[in-house]
C-alpha positions, 0 to 999 in steps of 0.5 A, spaced: 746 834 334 745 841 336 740 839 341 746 836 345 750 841 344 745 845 348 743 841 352 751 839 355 752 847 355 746 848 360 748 842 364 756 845 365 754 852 366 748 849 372 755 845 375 759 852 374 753 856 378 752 850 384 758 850 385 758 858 387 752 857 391 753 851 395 759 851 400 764 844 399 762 844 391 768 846 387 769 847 379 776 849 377 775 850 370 769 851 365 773 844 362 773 840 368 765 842 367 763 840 361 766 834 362 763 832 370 756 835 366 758 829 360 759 823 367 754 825 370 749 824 364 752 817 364 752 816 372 744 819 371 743 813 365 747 808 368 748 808 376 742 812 378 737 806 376 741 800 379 741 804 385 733 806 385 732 799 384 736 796 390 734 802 394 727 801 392 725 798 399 727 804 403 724 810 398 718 806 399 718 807 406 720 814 406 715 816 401 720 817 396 725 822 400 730 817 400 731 819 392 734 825 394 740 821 398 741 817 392 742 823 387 747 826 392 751 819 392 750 820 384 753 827 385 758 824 390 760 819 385 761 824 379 765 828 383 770 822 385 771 820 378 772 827 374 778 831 375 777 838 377 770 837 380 770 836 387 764 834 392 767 835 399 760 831 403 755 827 403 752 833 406 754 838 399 752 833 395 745 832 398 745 840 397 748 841 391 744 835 387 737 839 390 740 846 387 743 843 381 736 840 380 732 847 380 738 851 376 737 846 371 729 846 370 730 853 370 735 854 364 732 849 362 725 853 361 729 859 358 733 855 353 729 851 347 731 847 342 733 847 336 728 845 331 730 840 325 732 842 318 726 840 313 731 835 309 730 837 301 726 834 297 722 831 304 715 832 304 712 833 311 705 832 314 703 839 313 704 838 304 699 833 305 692 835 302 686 835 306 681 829 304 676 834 307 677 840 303 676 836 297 669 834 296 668 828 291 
């Protein structure tokens, strides 16, 4: 749960600083964020794939570079559906998407998750004996 936590933080506060960056790109709130960076995770597990697999004949002869339109479409689409996000053009969207991917990658490096909690009374693979070190 903390992992999550975490990592919609991140994804927000990269939204909040793309909008800064990018011209047509819009936040009003830090809420408006969190909730665009919660529809965007949804766009990005939902929509993205439909839309690589019916436009997979384009990106193939694009080598590829036809997945930078469909990530704005999906940025588009987000900023259409969240209130308090806004998304002027195809144009900012393309722009956005490329910043919003390197902002991410590089909070991301920065922030590491949160290890699990041994649970009580569980034993791990490290409190198993070593059938090396004890020779019959």
């Amino acid at each position: 749960m903390p992992n999550f936590l975490i990592t919609w933080l991140v994804a927000a506060s990269s939204l909040v600083f793309t909008s800064y960056v990018v011209p047509g790109m819009e936040v009003q709130t830090f809420t408006a964020a969190a909730i665009a960076a919660v529809v965007l995770g949804l766009a990005n597990a939902i929509v993205r794939p439909l839309l690589v697999v019916l436009t997979l004949p384009v990106t193939i002869l694009t080598l590829g570079l036809f997945l930078f339109v469909v990530n704005a479409l999906t940025l588009q689409l987000v900023g259409a559906v969240t209130p308090g996000f806004i998304v002027g053009n195809i144009f900012s969207a393309l722009m956005g998407s490329v910043v919003l991917s390197f902002v991410s990658g590089a909070v991301s490096k920065f922030v590491q998750p949160v290890p699990n909690s041994p649970q009580i009374g569980s034993r791990g693979v490290d409190s198993l004996p070593d059938s090396a070190s004890n020779p019959k």
